[in-house]
N, C-alpha and C positions, 0 to 999 in steps of 0.2 A: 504494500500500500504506500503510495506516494502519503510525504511529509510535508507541509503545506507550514512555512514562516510570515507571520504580520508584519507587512512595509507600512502600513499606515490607517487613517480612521478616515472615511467621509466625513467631511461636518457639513459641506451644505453642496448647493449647484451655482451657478457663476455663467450669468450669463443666460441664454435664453436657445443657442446650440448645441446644448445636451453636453460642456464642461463641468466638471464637479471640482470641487476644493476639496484637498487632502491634507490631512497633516503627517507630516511623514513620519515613521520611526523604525526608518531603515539608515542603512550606511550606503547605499551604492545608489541614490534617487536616480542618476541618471540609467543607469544600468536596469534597474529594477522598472522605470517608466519607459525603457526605450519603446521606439514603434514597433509593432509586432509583439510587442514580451505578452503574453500570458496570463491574466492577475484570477485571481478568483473572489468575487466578493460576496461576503455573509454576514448576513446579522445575528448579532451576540440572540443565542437563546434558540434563534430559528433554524429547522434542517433543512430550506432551500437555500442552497447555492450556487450561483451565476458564473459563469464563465466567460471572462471576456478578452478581449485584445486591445490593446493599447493603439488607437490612432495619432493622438498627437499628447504631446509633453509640454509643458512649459512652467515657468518660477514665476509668482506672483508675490512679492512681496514676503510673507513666510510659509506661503503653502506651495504645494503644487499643485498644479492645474492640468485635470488630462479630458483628455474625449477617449470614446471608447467606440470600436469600429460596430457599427451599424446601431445605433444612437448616437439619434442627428439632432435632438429636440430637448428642453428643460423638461417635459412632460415625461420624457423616457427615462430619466434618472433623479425623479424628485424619487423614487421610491429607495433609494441608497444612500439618501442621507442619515447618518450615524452606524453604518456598514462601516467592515472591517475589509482592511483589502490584505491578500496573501499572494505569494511566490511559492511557486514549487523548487524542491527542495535538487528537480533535474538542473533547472534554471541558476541554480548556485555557481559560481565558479572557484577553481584551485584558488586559494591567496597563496602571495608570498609567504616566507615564512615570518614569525613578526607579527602578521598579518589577522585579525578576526572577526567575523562574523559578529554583530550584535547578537545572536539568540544563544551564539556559543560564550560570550561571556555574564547575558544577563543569568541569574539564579545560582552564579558561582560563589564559591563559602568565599571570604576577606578574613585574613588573619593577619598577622602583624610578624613583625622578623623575630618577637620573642614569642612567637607561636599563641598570642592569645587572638581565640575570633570574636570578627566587629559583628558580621551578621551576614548577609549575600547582597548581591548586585543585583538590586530589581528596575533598575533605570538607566538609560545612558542620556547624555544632553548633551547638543553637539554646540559648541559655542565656535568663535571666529577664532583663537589660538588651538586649543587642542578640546578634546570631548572633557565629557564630566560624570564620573560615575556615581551614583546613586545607591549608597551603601544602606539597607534597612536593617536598622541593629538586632541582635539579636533577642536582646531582653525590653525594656521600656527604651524610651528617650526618644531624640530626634534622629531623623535621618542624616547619614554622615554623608558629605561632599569629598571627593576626592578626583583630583586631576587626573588623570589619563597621560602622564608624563616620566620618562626617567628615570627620574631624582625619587618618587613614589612608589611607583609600580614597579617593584622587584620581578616577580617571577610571575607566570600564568601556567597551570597546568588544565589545561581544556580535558584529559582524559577525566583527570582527580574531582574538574570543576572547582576548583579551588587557585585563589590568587594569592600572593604575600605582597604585603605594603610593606613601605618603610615610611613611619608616622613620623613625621616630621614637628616641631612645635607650631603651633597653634592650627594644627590641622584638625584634631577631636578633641570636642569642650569634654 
């Protein structure tokens, strides 16, 4: 059974040509909206799902903007707003090495170089220098911010699912 990854969420339609606005929460938008790719769209809760083909891609501001090949009309895709858009898991490609997947580092344990754990990675946020990961502690508290850099991110073990930080001062209140 094919494996099917969330690139992003409809929030509304855009326009009056059958465009929807997405929010993305992938790593490759151009990649995963190119023409032709694939997406499959569902709504949380419901077991029909739509299969469709990406006709055109573009950046608006902080969404993306796609049409989808044979919806031509705002009427043909008011019914997908608050749908979830997916990638199949064939449409993945090799990364370098270095390299990963959002779905392969969200849910991974975070532990510290002196082996004590913060909680997992249930977020990433991509900001204009490097990403931000979204650490949900393990016990009470707030969630922990942590860079996507270097100096922080010691090691990634994608088999283990498991990361080590190097905490830095004033990085965890």
């Amino acid at each position: 059974m094919t494996e099917w990854f969330k690139v992003g969420k409809i929030v509304n339609t855009h326009g009056v040509r059958g465009e929807i606005r997405v929010i993305s929460s992938t790593d490759f938008a151009e990649e995963r909206y190119a023409i032709g790719t694939e997406l499959m769209i569902k709504h949380e809760g419901a077991k029909e799902e739509v299969l469709v083909g990406v006709r055109h891609h573009r950046r608006h501001k902080n969404f993306d903007l796609l049409q989808f090949e044979n919806y031509h009309s705002i009427n043909e895709v008011e019914r997908f707003k608050g749908a979830t858009l997916y990638v199949s898991e064939i449409q993945l490609e090799e990364l370098e090495e270095g390299e990963f997947y959002y779905h392969e580092i969200i849910g991974c344990k975070v532990i510290t170089e002196s082996d004590e754990e913060l909680g997992k990675i249930k977020e990433i946020i991509e900001t204009g220098a490097n990403d931000v990961w979204v650490i949900q502690r393990s016990g009470a508290g707030k969630d922990i911010l942590i860079p996507y850099i270097e100096d922080v991110v010691k090691e990634i073990n994608i088999e283990e699912k498991m990361i080590r930080i190097h905490v830095m001062e004033g990085l965890i209140d």
